[in-house]
C-alpha positions in Angstrom: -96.1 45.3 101.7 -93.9 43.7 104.0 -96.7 41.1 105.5 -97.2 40.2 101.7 -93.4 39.9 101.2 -92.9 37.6 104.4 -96.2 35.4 103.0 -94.6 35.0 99.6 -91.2 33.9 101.4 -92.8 31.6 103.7 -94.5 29.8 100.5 -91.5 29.8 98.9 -90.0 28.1 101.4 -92.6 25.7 101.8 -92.5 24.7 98.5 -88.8 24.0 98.7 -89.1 22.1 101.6 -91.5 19.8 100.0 -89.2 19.5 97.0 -86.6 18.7 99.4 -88.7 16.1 101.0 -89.6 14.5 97.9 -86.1 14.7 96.7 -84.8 12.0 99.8 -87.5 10.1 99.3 -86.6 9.9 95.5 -83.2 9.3 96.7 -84.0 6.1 98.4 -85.6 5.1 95.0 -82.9 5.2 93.3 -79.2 3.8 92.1 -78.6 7.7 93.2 -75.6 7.5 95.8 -75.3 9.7 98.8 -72.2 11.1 98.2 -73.8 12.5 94.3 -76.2 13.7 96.2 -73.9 15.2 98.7 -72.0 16.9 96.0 -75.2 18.6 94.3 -76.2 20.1 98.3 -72.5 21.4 98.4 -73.0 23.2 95.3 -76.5 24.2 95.9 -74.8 25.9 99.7 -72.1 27.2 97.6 -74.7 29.1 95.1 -76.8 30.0 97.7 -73.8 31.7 99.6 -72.7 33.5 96.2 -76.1 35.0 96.0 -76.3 36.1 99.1 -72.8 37.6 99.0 -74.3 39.4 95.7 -78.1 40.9 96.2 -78.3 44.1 96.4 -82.2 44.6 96.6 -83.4 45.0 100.3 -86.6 42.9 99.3 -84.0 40.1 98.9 -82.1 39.9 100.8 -84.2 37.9 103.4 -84.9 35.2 100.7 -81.6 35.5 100.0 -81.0 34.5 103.9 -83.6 31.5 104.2 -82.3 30.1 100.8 -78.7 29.7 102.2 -80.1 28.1 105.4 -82.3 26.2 104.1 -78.8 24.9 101.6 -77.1 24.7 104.4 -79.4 22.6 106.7 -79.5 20.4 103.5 -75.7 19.8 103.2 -75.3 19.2 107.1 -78.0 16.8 107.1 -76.9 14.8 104.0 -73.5 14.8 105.2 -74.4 13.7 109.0 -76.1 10.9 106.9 -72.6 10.0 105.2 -70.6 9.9 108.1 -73.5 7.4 109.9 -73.4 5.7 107.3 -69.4 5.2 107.4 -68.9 4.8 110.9 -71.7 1.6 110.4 -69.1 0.1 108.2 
């Protein structure tokens, strides 16, 4: 039960970390500016943190966990990436 649990989370997060890839490289594509894109990784954190703040369900609470990291290794990143970008000014 819990080794199928943990397998399921680890895809999950595989997939979003894929997503997330693809996403930055969609980013450089496009007329998409880092601080929109900063904005929607704040909100994403923000969400993330609600839902962890919220789950009850024991079996969720670790995705809960890996879902805010993974939000908030996205905003830090994309923010590190703004200040570079504003100290090359």
């Amino acid at each position: 039960m819990i080794t199928s649990f943990v397998n399921q989370l680890s895809n999950r997060l595989n997939v979003y970390y894929q997503e997330f890839k693809a996403e930055l490289v969609t980013l450089e594509e496009t007329d998409y500016t880092i601080d929109e894109e900063l904005e929607d990784a704040r909100q994403e954190w923000l969400e993330a943190r609600e839902y962890f703040e919220t789950v009850n369900d024991p079996d969720l609470i670790d995705y809960a966990i890996y879902s805010l990291e993974a939000a908030e290794a996205r905003y830090n990143y994309l923010l590190k990436e703004v200040r570079r970008s504003q100290s090359h000014r």
